[in-house]
Each structure stands twice: as structure tokens, then as C-alpha cells.
C-alpha positions, 0 to 999 in steps of 0.5 A, a space after each residue: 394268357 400266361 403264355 402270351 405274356 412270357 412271350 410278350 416279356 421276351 419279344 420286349 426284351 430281345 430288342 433291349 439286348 441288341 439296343 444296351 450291347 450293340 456297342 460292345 464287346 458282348 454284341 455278337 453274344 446278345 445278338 445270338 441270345 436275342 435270336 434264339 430267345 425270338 426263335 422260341 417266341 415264334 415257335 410258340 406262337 406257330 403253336 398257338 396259331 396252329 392250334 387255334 386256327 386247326 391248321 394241318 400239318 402241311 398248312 403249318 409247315 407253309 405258314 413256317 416258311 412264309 414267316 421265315 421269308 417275311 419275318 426278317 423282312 418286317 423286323 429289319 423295316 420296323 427296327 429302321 423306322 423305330 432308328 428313324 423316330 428316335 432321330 426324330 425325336 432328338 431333332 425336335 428336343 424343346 429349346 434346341 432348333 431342329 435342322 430343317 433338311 434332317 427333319 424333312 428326311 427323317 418325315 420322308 423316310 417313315 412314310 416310306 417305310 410305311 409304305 414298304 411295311 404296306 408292301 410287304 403285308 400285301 406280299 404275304 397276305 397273297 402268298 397265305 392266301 394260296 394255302 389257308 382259308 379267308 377265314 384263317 387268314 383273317 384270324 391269323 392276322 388278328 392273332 399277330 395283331 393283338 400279339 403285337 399291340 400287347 408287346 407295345 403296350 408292355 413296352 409303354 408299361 415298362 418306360 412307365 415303371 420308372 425307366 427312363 429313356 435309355 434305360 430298362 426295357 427298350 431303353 436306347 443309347 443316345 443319339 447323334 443329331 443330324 441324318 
């Protein structure tokens, strides 16, 4: 469980990096760290996994290269729509009249993305199934889910710490209105 949540910390804090530095001179450094640091996540993660689910090594070895191929794929999808809610966010700040157009868009462009995320799972779910068991499969998945709710709520637990929006873990830099 200690394990889970040293990864849990620094897949929260990968995301903080890109998001303080990605402005500055430092972004290529950070982003490099930030790559590394979600490299040793999932290295431990693919332990874990295989561990847990008693995979063999040629299992292992094709579940590496189906998170390898599906992995940027859903991080790129997901740190889109997080761009995206947070525009929305800002269009609908109390007192300040929301641009129509910006906010349709931005509604628009998360059931899209929804959609996509929805795509991509489809994809891989029928790739794993050429090599891992229903069972395994559906362990797999739970495992990933659980890892990913657990970031989430160590996210929400870190903004509840006293950080405010745009600062501490998965702070962000203001936005500009519009789309």
C-alpha cells in the first residue's frame, strides 16, 4: 500500500511540473523529469500487475508494449479535456457573463473527448484480449481503475490542504477566456 501511494504522489506530481514550468525557461528540464518520474510509475505498476495477476514473461512483455502504444494516446486525451474543463471553468466564473459560442464548443469538445477515451479503451481492451485471460483482464483494468481513482483523490486531498487554484499540486497558471 506504501508503494501505491509513493506512486499515487508522483503521478500527481508529474502533471504539477509540466503545468508551473511549461512557460518557462525550465519546461524542457521538467518535462524530461516528468517523463522519467511517469516511467518509474509505470515500471512499478507493470510489477505489480504482473505480480498480482501471474502473468508470464511473454504476457508482461505484451502488456509493456500495449501500455507503451495506448498510454500517451489517453494521457495526451485526458490532459485535453482537463485544458478543456478548466476553460470551462473560467467561462462560468459567478458575475461574469459566459461567451455562448466558447461555452458550447468547450461542452462539445468533452463529449467528444469522451467518446474518444471510449475508443481507445475499446481498442485496447480487444488487443489484451488476444493475450491475457477474461479474468486477468478484468483484474487488470480494476487495478488501473482503483490506481487512477486514488490519484484523484490524492489530488482533491492536496487542493484541500490549503492550496488554492494555481498553486501546490495540480495547480494551474490562469487561463485566457474565450476557445
Amino acid at each position: 500500500m506504501k508503494a501505491l501511494l509513493v506512486l499515487g504522489l508522483a503521478v500527481i506530481l508529474a502533471p504539477s511540473l509540466w503545468a508551473q514550468q511549461r512557460d518557462s525557461v525550465r519546461q524542457r528540464s521538467d518535462t524530461a523529469e516528468a517523463a522519467e518520474l511517469r516511467t518509474m510509475i509505470e515500471q512499478r505498476f507493470s510489477q505489480r500487475v504482473q505480480q498480482e495477476l501471474k502473468l508470464t514473461n511473454e504476457q508482461t512483455a505484451k502488456l509493456r508494449d500495449t501500455q507503451e502504444r495506448f498510454g500517451p494516446r489517453r494521457r495526451a486525451l485526458l490532459r485535453q479535456q482537463m485544458e478543456q474543463r478548466w476553460a470551462l471553468e473560467d467561462q462560468m466564473q459567478p458575475g461574469v457573463a459566459a461567451n455562448q459560442d466558447s461555452v458550447r464548443k468547450l461542452m462539445d469538445a468533452l463529449t467528444t473527448g469522451r467518446l474518444d477515451m471510449v475508443r481507445i479503451q475499446q481498442e485496447e481492451n480487444r488487443e489484451l484480449n488476444g493475450f491475457l485471460t477474461p479474468v486477468q483482464q478484468v483484474r487488470y483494468n480494476l487495478m488501473r481503475e482503483r490506481f487512477m481513482q486514488r490519484v484523484g483523490e490524492m489530488r482533491r486531498e492536496g487542493r484541500g490542504m490549503g492550496r488554492g487554484r494555481g498553486q501546490g499540486m495540480g495547480g494551474r497558471a490562469p487561463r485566457r477566456r474565450g476557445i
